[in-house]
Legacy VTK file of the C-alpha trace (Angstrom):
# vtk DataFile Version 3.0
C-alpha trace
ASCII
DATASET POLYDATA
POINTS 98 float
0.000 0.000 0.000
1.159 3.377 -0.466
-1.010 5.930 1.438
-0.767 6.977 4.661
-3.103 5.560 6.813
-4.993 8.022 8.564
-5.512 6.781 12.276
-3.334 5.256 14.804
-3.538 2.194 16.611
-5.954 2.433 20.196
-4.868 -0.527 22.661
-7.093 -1.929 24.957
-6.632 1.131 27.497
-7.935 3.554 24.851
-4.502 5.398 24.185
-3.396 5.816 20.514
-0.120 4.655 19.363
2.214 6.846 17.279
2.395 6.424 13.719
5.454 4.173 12.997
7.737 5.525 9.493
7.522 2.755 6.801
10.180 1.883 4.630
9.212 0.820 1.155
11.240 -1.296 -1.266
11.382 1.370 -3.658
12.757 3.803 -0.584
15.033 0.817 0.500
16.886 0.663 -3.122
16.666 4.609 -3.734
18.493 4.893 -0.836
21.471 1.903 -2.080
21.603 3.694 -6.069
25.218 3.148 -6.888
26.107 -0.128 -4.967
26.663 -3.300 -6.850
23.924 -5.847 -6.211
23.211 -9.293 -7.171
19.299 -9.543 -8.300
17.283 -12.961 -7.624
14.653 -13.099 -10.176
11.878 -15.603 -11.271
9.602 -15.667 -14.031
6.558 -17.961 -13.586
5.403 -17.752 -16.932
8.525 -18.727 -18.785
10.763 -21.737 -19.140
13.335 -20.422 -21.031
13.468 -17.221 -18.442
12.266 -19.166 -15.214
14.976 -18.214 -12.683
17.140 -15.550 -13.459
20.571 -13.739 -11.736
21.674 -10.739 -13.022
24.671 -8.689 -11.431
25.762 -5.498 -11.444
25.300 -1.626 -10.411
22.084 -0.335 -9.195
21.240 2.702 -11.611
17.930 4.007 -11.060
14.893 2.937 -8.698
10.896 3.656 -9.157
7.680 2.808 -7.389
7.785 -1.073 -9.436
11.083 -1.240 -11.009
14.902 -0.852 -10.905
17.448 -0.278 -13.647
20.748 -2.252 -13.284
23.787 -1.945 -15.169
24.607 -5.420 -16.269
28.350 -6.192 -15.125
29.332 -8.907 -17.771
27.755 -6.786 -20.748
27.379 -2.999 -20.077
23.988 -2.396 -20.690
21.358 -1.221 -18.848
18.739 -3.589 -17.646
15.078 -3.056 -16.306
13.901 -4.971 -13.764
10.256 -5.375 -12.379
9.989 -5.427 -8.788
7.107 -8.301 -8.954
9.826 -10.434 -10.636
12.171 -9.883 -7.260
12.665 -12.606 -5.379
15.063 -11.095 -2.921
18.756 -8.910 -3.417
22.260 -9.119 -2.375
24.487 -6.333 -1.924
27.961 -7.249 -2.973
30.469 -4.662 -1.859
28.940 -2.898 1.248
26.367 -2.511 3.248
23.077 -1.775 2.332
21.764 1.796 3.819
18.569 1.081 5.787
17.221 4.927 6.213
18.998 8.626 5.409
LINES 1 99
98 0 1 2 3 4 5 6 7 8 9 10 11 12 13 14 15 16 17 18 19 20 21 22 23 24 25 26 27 28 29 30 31 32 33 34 35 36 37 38 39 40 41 42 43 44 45 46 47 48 49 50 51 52 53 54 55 56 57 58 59 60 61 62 63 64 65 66 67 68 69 70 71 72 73 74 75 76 77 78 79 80 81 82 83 84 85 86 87 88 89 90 91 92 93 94 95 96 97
């Protein structure tokens, strides 16, 4: 989901919990552009495509995709998040929040 939701949480003794910030995947990788990461990919639909790795530097990141730049061929490849099955950043760290 990405609205805000409006109201916060009441426990049991009627107080209202603070709104907690929520980190998005898109935020997540925005926040890692420039860091060389592995990308874990699956595609249901195909057999020729089913599982796929692809490696390289993170370029750009929006709302349901990411452009990497391939590291054995040099071009730029874009990714749909629904096709993500999870990421591994190679060289350092990944940055949780700025």
């Amino acid at each position: 989901m990405y609205w805000s939701y409006p109201y916060g949480m009441v426990s049991q003794n009627g107080e209202i919990s603070q709104k907690r910030d929520r980190l998005y995947s898109e935020d997540f990788l925005q926040n890692n552009v420039g860091k060389r990461i592995t990308a874990y990919m699956s595609y249901d639909a195909s057999n020729q495509w089913r599982d796929r790795i692809f490696t390289g530097t993170l370029r750009e990141v929006g709302r349901d995709f990411f452009v990497l730049k391939d590291q054995k061929t040099g071009k730029d490849v874009f990714l749909l998040n629904i096709n993500l099955d999870y990421i591994v950043f190679e060289d350092q760290p990944a940055v949780l929040k700025e």
